[in-house]
Each structure stands twice: as structure tokens, then as C-alpha cells.
PQR file with spaces between the fields and no chain letter, atoms N, CA, C, O and H, PARSE charges and radii, in Angstrom:
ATOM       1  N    UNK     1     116.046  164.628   67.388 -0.4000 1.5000
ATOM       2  CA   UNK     1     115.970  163.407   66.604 -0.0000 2.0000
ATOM       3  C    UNK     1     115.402  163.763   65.231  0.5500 1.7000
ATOM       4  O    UNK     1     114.481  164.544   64.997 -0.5500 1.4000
ATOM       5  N    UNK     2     116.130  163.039   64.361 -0.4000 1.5000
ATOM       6  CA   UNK     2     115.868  163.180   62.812 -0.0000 2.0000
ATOM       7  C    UNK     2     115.677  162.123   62.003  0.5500 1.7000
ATOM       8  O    UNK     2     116.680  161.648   61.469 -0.5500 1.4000
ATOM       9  H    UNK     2     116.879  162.405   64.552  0.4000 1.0000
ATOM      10  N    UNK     3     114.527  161.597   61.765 -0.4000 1.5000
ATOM      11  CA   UNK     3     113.745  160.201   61.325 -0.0000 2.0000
ATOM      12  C    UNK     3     114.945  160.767   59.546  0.5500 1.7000
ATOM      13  O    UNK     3     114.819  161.917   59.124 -0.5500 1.4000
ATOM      14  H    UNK     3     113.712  161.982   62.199  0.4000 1.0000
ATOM      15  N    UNK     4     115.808  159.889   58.910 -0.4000 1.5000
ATOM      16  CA   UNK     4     116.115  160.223   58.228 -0.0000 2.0000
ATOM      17  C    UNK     4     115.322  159.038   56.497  0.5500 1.7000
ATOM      18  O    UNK     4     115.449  159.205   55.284 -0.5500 1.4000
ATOM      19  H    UNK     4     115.911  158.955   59.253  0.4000 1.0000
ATOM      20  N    UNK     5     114.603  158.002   57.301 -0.4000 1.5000
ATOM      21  CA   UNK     5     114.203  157.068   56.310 -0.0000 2.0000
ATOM      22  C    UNK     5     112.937  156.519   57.313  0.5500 1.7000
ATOM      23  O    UNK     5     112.690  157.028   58.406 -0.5500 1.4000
ATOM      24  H    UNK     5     114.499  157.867   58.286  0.4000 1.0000
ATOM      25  N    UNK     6     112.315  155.573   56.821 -0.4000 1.5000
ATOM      26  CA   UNK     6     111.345  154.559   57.529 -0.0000 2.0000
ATOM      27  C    UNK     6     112.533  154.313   58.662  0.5500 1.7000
ATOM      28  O    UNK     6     113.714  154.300   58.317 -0.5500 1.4000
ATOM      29  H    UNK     6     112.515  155.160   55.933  0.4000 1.0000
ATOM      30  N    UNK     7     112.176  154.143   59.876 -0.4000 1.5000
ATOM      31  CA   UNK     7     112.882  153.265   60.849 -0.0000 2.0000
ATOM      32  C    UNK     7     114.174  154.405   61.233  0.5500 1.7000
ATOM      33  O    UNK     7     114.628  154.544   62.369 -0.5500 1.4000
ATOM      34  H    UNK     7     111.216  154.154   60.156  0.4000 1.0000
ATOM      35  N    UNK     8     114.483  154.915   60.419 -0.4000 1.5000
ATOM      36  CA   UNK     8     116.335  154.706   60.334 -0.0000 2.0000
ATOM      37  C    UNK     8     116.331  156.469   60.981  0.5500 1.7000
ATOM      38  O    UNK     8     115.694  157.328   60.372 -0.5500 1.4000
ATOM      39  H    UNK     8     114.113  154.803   59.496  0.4000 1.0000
ATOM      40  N    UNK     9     117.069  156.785   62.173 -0.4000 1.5000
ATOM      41  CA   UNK     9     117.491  158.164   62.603 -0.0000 2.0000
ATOM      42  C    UNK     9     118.731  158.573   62.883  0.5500 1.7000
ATOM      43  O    UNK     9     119.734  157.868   62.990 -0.5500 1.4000
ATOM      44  H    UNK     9     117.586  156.087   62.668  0.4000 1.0000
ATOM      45  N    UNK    10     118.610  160.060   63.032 -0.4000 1.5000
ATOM      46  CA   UNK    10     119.959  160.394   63.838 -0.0000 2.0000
ATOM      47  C    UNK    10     119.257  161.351   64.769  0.5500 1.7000
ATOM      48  O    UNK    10     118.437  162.257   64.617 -0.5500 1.4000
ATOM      49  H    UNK    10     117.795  160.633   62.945  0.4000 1.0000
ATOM      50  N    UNK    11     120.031  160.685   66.021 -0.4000 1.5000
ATOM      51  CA   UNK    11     119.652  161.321   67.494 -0.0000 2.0000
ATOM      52  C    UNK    11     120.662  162.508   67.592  0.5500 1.7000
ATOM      53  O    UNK    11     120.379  163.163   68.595 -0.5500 1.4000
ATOM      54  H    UNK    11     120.696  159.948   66.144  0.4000 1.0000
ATOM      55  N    UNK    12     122.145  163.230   66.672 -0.4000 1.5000
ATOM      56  CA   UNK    12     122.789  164.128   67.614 -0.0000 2.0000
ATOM      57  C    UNK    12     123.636  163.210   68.218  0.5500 1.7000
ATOM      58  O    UNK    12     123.762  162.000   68.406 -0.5500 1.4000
ATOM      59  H    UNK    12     122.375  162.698   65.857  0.4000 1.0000
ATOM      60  N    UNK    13     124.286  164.526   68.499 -0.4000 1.5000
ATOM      61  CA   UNK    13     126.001  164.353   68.426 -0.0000 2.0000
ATOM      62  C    UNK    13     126.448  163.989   69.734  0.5500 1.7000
ATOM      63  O    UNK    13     125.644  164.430   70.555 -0.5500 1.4000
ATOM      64  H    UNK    13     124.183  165.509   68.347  0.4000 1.0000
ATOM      65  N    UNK    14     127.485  163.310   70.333 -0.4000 1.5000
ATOM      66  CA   UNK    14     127.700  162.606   72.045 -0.0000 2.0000
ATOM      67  C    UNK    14     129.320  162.645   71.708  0.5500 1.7000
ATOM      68  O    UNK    14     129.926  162.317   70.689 -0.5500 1.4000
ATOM      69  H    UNK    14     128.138  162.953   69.666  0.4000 1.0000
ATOM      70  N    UNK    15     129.789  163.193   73.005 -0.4000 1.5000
ATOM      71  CA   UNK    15     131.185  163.012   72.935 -0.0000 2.0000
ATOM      72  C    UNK    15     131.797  162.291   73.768  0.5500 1.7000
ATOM      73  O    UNK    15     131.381  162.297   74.927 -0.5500 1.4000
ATOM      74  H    UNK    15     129.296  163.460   73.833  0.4000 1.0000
ATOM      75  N    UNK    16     132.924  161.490   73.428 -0.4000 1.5000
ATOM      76  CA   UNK    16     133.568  160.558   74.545 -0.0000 2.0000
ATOM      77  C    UNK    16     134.226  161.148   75.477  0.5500 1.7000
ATOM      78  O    UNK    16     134.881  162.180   75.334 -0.5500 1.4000
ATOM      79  H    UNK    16     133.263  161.485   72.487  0.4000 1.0000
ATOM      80  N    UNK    17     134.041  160.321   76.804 -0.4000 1.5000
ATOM      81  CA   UNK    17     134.960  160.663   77.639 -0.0000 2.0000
ATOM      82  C    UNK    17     136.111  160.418   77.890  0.5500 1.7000
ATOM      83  O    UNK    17     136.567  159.935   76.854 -0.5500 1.4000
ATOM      84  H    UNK    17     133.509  159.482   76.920  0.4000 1.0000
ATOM      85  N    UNK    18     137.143  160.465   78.901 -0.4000 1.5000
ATOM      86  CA   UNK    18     138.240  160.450   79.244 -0.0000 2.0000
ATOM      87  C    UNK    18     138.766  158.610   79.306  0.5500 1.7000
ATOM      88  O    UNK    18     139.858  158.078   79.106 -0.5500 1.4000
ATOM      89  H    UNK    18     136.772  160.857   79.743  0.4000 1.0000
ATOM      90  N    UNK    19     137.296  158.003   79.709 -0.4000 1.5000
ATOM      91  CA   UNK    19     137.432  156.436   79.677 -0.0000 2.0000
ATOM      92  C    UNK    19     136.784  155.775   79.268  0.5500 1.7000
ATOM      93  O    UNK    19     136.453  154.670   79.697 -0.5500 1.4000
ATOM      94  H    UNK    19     136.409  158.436   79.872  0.4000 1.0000
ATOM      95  N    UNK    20     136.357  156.480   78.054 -0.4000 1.5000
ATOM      96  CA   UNK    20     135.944  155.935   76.644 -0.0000 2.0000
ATOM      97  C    UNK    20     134.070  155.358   76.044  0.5500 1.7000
ATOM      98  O    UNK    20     133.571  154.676   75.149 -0.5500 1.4000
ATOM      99  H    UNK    20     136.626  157.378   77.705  0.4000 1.0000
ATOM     100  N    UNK    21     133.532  156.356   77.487 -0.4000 1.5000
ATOM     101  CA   UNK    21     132.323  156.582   77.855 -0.0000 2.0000
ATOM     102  C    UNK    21     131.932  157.824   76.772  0.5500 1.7000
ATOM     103  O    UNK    21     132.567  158.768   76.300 -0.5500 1.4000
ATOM     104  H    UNK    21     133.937  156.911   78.213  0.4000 1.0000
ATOM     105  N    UNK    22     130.093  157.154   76.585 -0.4000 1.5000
ATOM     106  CA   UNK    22     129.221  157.967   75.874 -0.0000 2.0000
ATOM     107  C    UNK    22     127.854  157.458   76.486  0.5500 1.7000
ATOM     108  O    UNK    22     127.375  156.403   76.899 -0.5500 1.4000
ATOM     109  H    UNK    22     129.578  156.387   76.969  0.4000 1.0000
ATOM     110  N    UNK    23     127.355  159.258   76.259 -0.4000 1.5000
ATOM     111  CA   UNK    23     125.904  159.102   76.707 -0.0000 2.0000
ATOM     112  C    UNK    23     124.926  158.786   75.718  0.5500 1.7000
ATOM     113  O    UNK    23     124.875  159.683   74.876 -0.5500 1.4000
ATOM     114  H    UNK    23     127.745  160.116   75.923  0.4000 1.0000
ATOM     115  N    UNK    24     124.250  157.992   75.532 -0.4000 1.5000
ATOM     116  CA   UNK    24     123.328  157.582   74.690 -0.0000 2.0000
ATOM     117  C    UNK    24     121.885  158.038   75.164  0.5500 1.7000
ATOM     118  O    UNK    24     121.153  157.505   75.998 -0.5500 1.4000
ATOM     119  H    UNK    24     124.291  157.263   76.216  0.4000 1.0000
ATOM     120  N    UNK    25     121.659  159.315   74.305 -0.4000 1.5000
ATOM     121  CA   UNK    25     120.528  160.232   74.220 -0.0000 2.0000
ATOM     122  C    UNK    25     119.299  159.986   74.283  0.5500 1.7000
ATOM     123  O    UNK    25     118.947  159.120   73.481 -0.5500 1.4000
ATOM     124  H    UNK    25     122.254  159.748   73.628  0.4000 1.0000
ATOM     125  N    UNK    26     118.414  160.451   74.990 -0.4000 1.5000
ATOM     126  CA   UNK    26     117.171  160.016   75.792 -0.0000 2.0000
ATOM     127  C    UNK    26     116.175  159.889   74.623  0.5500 1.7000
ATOM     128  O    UNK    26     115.165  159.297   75.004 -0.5500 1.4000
ATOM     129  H    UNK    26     118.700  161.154   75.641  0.4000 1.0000
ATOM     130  N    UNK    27     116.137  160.149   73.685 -0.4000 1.5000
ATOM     131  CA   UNK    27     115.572  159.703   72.643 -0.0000 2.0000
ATOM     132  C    UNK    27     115.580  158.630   72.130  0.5500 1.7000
ATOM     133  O    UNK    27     114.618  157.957   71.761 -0.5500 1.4000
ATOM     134  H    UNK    27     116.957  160.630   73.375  0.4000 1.0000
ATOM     135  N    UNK    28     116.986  158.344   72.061 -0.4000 1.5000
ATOM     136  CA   UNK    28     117.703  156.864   71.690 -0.0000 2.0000
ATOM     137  C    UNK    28     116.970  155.895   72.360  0.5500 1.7000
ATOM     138  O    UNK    28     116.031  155.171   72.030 -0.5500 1.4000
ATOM     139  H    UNK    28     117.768  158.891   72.360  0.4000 1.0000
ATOM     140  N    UNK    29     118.068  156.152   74.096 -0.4000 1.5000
ATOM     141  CA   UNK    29     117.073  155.412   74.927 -0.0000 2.0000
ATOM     142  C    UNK    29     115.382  154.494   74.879  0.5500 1.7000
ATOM     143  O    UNK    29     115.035  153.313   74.878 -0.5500 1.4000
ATOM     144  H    UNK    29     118.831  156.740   74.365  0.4000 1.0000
ATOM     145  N    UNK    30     114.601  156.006   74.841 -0.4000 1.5000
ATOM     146  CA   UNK    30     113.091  155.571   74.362 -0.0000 2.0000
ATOM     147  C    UNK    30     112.973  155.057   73.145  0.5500 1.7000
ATOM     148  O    UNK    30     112.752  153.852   73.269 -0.5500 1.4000
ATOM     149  H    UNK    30     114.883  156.966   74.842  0.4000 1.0000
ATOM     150  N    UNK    31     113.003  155.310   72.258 -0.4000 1.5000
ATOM     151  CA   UNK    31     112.570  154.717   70.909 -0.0000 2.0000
ATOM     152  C    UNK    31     113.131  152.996   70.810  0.5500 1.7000
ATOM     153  O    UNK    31     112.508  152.061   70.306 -0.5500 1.4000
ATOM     154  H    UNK    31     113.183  156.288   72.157  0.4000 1.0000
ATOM     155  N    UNK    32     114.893  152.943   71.653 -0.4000 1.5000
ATOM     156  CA   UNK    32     115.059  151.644   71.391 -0.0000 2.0000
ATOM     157  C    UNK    32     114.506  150.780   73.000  0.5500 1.7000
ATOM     158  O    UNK    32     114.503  149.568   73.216 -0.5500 1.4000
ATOM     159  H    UNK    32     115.400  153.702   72.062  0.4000 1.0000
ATOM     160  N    UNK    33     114.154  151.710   73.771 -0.4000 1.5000
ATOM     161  CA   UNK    33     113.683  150.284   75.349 -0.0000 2.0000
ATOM     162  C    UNK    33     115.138  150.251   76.474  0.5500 1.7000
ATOM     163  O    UNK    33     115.244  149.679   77.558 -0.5500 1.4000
ATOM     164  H    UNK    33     114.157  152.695   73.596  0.4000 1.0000
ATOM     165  N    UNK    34     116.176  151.125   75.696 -0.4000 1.5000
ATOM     166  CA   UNK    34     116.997  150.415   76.683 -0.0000 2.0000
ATOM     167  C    UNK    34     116.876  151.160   77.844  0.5500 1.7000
ATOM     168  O    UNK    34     116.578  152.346   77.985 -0.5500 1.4000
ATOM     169  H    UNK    34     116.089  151.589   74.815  0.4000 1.0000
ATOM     170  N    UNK    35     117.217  150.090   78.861 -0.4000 1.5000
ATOM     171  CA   UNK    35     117.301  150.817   80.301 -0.0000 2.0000
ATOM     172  C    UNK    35     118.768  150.714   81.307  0.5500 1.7000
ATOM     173  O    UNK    35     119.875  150.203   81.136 -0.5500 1.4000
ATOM     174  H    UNK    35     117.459  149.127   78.746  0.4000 1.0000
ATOM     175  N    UNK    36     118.331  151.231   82.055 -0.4000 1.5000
ATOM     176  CA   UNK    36     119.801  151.037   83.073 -0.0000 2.0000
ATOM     177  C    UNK    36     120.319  149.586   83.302  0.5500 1.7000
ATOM     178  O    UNK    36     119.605  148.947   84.074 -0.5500 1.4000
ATOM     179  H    UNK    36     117.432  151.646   82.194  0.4000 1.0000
ATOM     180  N    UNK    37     120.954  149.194   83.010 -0.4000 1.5000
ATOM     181  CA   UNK    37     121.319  147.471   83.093 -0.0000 2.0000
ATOM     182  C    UNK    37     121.494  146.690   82.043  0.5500 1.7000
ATOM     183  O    UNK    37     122.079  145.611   81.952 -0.5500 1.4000
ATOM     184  H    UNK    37     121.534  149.713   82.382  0.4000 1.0000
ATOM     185  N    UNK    38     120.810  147.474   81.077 -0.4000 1.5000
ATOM     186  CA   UNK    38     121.166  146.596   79.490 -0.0000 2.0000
ATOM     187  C    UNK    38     122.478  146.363   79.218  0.5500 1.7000
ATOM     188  O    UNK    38     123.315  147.266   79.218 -0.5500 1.4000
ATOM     189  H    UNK    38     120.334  148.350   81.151  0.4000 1.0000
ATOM     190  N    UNK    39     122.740  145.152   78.972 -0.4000 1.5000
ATOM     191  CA   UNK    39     123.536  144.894   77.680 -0.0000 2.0000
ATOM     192  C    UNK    39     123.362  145.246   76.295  0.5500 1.7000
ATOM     193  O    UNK    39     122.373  145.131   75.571 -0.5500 1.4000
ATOM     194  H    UNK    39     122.060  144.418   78.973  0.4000 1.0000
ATOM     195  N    UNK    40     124.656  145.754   76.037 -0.4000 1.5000
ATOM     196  CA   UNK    40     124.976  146.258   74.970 -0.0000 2.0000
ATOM     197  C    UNK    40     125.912  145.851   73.790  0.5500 1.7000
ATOM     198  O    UNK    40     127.043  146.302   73.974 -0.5500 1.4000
ATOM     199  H    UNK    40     125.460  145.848   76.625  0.4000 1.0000
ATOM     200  N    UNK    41     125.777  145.067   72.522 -0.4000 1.5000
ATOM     201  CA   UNK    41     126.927  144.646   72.046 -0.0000 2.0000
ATOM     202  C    UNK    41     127.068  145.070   70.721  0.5500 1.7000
ATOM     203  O    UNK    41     126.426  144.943   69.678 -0.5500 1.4000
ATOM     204  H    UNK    41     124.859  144.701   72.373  0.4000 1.0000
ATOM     205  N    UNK    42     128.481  145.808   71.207 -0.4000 1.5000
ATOM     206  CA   UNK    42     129.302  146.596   70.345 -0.0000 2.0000
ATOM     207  C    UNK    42     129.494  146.129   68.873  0.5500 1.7000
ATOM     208  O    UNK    42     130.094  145.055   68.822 -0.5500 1.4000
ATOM     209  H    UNK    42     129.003  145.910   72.054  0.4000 1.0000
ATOM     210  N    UNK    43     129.241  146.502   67.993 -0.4000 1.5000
ATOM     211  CA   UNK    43     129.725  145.650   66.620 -0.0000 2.0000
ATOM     212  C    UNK    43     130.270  146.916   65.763  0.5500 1.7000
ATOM     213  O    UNK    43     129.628  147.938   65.519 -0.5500 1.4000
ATOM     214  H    UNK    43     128.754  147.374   68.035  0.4000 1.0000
ATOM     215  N    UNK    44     131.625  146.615   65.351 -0.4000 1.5000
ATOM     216  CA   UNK    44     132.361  147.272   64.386 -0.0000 2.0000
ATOM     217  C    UNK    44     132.529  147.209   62.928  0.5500 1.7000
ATOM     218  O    UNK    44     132.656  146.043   62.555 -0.5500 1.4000
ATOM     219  H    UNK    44     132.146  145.784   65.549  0.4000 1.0000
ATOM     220  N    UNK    45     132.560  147.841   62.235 -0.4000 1.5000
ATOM     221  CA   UNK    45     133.234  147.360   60.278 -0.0000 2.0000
ATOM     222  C    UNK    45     134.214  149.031   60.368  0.5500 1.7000
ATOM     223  O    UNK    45     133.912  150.168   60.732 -0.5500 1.4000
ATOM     224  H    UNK    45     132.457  148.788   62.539  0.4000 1.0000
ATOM     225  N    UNK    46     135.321  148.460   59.887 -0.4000 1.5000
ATOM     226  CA   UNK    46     136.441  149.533   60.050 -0.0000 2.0000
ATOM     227  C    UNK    46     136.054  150.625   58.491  0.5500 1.7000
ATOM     228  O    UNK    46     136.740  151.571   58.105 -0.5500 1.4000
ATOM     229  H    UNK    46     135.566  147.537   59.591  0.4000 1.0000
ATOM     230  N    UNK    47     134.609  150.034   57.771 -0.4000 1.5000
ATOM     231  CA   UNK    47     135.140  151.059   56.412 -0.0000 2.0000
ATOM     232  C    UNK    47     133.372  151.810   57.683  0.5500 1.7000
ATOM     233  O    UNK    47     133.398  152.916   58.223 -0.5500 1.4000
ATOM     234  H    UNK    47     134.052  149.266   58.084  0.4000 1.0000
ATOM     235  N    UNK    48     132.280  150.913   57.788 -0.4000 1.5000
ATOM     236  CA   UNK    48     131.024  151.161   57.930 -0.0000 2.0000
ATOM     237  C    UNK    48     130.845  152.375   58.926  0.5500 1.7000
ATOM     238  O    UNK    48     130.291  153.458   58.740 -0.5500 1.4000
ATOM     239  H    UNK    48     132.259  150.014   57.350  0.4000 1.0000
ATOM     240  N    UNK    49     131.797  151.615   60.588 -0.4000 1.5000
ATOM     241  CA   UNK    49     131.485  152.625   62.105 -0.0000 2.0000
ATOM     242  C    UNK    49     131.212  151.488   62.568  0.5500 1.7000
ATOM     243  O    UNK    49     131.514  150.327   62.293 -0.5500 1.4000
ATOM     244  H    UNK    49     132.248  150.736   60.739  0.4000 1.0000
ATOM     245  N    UNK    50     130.172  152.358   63.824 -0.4000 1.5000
ATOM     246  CA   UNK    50     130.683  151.039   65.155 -0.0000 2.0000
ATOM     247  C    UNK    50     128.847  151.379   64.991  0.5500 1.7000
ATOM     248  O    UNK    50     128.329  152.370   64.477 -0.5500 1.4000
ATOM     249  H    UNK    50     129.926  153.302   64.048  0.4000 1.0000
ATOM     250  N    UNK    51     128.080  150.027   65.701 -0.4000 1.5000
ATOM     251  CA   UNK    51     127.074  149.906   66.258 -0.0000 2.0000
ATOM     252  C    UNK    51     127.093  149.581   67.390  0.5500 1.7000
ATOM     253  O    UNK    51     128.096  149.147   67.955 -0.5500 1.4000
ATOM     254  H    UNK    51     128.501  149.222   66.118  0.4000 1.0000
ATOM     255  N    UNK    52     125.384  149.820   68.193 -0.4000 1.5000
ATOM     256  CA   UNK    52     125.105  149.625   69.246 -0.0000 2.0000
ATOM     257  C    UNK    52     123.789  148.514   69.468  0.5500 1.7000
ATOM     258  O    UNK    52     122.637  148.923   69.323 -0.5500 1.4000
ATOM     259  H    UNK    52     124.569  150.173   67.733  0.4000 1.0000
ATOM     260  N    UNK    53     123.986  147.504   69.724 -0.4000 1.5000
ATOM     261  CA   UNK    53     122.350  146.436   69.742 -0.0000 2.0000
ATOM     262  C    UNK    53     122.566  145.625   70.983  0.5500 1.7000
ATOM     263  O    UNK    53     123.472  145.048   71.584 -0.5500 1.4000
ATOM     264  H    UNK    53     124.922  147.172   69.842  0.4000 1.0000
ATOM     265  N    UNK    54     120.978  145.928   71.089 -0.4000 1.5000
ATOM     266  CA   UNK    54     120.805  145.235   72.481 -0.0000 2.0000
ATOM     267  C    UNK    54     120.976  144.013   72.640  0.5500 1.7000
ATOM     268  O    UNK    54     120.730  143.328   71.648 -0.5500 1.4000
ATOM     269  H    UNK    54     120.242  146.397   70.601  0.4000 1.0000
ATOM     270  N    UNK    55     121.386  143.379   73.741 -0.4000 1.5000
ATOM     271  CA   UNK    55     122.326  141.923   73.233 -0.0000 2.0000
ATOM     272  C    UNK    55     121.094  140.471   73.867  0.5500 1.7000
ATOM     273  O    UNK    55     121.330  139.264   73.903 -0.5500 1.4000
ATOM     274  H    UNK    55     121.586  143.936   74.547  0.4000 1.0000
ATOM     275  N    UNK    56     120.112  141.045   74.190 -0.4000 1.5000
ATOM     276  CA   UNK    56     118.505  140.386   74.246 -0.0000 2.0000
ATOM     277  C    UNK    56     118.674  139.888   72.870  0.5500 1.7000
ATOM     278  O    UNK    56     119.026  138.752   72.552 -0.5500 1.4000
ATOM     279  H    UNK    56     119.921  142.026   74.162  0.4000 1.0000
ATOM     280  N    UNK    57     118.272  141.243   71.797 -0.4000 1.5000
ATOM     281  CA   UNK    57     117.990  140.857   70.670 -0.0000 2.0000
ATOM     282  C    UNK    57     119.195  140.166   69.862  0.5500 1.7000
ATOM     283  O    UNK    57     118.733  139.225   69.217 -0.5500 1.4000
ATOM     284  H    UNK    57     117.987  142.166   72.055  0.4000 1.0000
ATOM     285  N    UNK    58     120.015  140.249   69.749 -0.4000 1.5000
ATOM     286  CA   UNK    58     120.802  139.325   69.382 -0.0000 2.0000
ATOM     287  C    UNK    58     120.841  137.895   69.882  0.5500 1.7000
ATOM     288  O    UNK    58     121.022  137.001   69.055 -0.5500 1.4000
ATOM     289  H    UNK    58     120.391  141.014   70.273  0.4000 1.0000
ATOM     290  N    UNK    59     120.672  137.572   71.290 -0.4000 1.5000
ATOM     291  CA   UNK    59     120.526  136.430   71.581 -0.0000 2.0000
ATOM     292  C    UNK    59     119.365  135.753   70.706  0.5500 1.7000
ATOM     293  O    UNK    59     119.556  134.778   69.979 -0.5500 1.4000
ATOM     294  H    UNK    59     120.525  138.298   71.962  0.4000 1.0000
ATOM     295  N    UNK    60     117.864  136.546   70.911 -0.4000 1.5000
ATOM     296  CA   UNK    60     116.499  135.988   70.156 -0.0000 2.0000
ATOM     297  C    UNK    60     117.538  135.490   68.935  0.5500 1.7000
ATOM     298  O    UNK    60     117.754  134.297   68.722 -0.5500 1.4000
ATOM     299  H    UNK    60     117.709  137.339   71.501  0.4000 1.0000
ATOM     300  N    UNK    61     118.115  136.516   68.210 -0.4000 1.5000
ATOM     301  CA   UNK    61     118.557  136.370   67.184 -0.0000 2.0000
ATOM     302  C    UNK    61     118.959  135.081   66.779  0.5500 1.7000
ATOM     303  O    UNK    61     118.306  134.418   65.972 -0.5500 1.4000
ATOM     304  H    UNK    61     117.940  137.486   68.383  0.4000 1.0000
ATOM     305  N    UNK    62     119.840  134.757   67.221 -0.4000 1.5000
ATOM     306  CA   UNK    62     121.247  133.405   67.338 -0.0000 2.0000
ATOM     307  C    UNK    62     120.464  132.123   67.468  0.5500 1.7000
ATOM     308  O    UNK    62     120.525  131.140   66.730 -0.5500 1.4000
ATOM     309  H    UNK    62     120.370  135.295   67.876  0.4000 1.0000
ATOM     310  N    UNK    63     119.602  132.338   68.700 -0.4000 1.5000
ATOM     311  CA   UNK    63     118.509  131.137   68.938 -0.0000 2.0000
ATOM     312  C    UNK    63     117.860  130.471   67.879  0.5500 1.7000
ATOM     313  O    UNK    63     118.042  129.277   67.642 -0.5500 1.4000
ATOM     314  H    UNK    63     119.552  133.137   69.299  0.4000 1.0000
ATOM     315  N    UNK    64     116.747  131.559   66.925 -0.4000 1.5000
ATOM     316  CA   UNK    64     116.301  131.428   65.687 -0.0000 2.0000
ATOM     317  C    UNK    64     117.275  130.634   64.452  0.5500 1.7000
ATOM     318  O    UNK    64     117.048  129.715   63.664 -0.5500 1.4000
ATOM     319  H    UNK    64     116.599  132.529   67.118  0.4000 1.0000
ATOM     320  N    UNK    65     118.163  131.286   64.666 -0.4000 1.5000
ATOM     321  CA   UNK    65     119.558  130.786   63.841 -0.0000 2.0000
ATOM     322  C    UNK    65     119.519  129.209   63.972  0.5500 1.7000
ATOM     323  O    UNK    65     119.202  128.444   63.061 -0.5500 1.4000
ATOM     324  H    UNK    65     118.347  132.032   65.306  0.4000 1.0000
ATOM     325  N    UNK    66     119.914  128.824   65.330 -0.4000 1.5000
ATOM     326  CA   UNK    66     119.997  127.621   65.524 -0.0000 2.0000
ATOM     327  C    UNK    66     119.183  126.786   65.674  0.5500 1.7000
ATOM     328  O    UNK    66     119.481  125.593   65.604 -0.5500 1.4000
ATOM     329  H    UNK    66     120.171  129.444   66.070  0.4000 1.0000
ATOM     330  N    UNK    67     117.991  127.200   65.911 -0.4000 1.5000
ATOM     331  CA   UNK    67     116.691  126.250   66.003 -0.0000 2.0000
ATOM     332  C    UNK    67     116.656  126.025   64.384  0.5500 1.7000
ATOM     333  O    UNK    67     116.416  124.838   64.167 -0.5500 1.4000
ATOM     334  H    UNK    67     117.749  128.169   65.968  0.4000 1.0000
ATOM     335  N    UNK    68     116.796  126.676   63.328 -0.4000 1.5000
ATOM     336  CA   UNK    68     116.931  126.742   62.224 -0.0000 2.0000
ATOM     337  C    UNK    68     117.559  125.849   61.349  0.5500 1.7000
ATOM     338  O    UNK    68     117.132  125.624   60.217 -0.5500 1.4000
ATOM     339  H    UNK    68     116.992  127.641   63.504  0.4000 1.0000
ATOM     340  N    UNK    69     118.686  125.265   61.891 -0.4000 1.5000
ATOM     341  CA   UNK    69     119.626  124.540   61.962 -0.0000 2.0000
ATOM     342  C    UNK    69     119.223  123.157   62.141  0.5500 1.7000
ATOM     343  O    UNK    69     119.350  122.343   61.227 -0.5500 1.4000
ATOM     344  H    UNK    69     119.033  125.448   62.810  0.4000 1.0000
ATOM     345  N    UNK    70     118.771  122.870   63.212 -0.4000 1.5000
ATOM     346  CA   UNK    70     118.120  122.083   64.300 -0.0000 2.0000
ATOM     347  C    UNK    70     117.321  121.566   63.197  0.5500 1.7000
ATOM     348  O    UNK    70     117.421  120.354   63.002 -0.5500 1.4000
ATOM     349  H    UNK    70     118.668  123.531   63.955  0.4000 1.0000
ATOM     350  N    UNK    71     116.468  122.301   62.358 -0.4000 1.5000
ATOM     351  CA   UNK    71     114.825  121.560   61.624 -0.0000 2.0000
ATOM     352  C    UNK    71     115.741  120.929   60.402  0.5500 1.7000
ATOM     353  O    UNK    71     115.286  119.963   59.789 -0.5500 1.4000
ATOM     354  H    UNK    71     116.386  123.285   62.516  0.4000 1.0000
ATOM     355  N    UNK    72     116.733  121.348   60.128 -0.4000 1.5000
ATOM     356  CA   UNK    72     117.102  120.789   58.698 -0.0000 2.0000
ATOM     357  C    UNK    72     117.625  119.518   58.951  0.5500 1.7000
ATOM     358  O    UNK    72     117.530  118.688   58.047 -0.5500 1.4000
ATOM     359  H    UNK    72     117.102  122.133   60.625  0.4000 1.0000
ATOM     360  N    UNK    73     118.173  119.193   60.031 -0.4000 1.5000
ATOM     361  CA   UNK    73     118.879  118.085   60.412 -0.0000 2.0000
ATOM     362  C    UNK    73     118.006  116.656   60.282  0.5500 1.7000
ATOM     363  O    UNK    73     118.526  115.584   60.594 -0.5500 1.4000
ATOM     364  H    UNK    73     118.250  119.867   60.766  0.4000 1.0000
């Protein structure tokens, strides 16, 4: 692992498999919490790459969003 900014790394290189499987590196793992059972949601930009976020935090996310919503009304 290579802290390349505040926050921001690169864990090393993972290759896909045959059915479109990748191992997400035990570093990764620890630093972000995930465990066996997580959800995971995929997000793409065709110029950016693909991400990986835990879909907990996105939910918190969305919630905030809409409670947000909710006060202006």
C-alpha cells in the first residue's frame, strides 16, 4: 500500500477472473471495514474507471440527501 495523498492510496495490482471476479487486497479490506457479506456498489465514468463503495455508506448517504429535502419543505 501506497498512501499517495491525505486519505487517497494505491493498494496494487488484482487481476480478473474468468467470471469477472477480483480480489480486493487485505489492506484494502482493513483500512476500508469491509467484510465477508458486504455490499458493494459498483460506480463507473467511462473517461474516470470504475469504483468500489460500500453501499451502507451510500445509503447513510441518500438518507442525509433526503432528510435534507424533507427540512426545506
Amino acid at each position: 500500500m501506497v498512501e499517495i495523498g491525505k486519505g487517497k492510496y494505491i493498494f496494487g495490482m488484482v487481476k480478473v477472473g474468468e467470471r469477472g471476479q477480483v480480489v480486493i487486497p487485505k489492506e484494502a479490506r482493513e483500512k476500508f471495514d469491509i467484510k465477508p457479506g458486504d455490499s458493494l456498489l459498483v460506480l463507473g465514468d467511462e473517461e474516470k474507471g470504475i469504483a468500489l463503495v460500500k453501499a451502507d455508506l451510500m445509503k447513510s448517504f441518500a438518507l442525509k440527501i433526503l432528510e435534507s429535502l424533507e427540512e426545506r419543505e
